[in-house]
C-alpha positions in Angstrom: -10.2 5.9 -8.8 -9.6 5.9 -12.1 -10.6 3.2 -14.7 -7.9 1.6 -16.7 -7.8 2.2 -20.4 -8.9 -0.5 -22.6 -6.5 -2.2 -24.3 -6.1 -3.7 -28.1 -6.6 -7.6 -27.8 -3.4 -9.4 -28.5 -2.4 -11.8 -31.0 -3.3 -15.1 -28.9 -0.8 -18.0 -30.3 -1.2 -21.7 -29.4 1.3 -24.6 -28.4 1.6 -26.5 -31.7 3.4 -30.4 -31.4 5.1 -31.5 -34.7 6.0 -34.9 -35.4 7.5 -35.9 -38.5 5.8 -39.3 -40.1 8.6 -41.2 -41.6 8.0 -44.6 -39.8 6.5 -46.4 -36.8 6.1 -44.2 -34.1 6.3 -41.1 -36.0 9.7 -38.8 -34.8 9.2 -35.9 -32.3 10.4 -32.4 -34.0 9.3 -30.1 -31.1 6.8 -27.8 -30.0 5.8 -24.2 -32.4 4.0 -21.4 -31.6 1.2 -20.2 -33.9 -2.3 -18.9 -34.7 -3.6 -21.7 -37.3 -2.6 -25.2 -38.3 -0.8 -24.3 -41.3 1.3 -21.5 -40.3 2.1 -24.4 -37.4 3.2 -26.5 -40.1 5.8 -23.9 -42.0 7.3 -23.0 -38.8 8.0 -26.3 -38.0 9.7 -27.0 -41.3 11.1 -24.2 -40.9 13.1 -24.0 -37.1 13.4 -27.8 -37.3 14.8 -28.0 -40.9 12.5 -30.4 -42.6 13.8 -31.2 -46.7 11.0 -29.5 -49.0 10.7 -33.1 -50.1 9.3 -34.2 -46.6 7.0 -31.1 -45.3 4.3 -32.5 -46.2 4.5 -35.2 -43.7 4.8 -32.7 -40.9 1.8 -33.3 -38.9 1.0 -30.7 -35.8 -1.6 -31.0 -33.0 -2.6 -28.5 -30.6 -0.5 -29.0 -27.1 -3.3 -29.0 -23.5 -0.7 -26.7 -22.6 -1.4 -23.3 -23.0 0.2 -19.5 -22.5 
């Protein structure tokens, strides 16, 4: 038999939660997809819409959930 090729190592993204902290409990945005923290952070200001004068109060946290 022949062996498989090797293959290139993908880009592995994690599950990102963003909240949004304008109050007690902080609001739900949704979940991102990303490699680090802070490119978790534009995306989420970005798909959810955030002003530029609340982004940084976008916090994110890695979901258990993973792909």
């Amino acid at each position: 038999m022949a062996k498989a090729g090797k293959s290139t190592p993908r880009d592995f993204k994690h599950r990102w939660r963003a909240s949004l902290i304008r109050g007690t409990p902080a609001r739900y945005l949704g979940h991102v997809h990303a490699k680090d923290e802070a490119t978790a952070i534009e995306k989420a200001a970005e798909e959810f819409e955030v002003p530029d004068t609340l982004r940084d109060r976008i916090i994110v946290a890695i979901d258990s959930w993973k792909l």
